[in-house]
N, C-alpha and C positions, 0 to 999 in steps of 0.2 A: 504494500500500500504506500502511495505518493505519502509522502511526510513534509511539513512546513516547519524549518528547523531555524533556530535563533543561530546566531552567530558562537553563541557560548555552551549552548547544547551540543553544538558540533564538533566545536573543540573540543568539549569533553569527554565526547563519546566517537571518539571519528570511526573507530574500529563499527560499532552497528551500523554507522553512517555508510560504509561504503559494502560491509553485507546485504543490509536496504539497498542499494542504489545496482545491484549485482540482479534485483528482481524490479525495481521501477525507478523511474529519477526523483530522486531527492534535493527539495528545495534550500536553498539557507539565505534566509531573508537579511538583507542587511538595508541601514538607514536610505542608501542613493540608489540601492536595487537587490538585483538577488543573483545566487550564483546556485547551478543548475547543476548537480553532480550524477553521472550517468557511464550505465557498464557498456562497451560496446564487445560481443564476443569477437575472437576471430583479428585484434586490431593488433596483436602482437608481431612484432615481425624481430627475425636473428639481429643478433648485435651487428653482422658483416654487413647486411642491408641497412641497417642502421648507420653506422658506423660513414659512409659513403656519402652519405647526403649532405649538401652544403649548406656549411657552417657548422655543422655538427665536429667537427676537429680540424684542428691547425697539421698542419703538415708533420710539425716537429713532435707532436704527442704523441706517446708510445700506449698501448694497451694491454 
């Protein structure tokens, strides 16, 4: 179930926050707006693809 979460409920409980947000998005209301936390399956991708895309590392970083 969608949840409408305070800013400080969030923080203290991130861990159910992002269990919740794994079966529907969870809300976190804040004073100038809200911020919308959401699982998407399937979005993982290897560090090597990762890794490649730009600005994601300077030439000289080692891994």
């Amino acid at each position: 179930m969608e949840k409408v979460w305070s800013r400080k409920e969030a923080e203290a409980d991130a861990a159910t926050l992002f269990d919740a947000a794994r079966m529907t998005p969870q809300t976190i209301q804040e004073n100038d707006g809200k911020l919308v936390v959401r699982f998407e399956p399937g979005a993982k991708i290897p560090v090597s693809e990762w890794a490649v895309l730009p600005g994601t590392l300077e030439d000289d970083d080692v891994l």
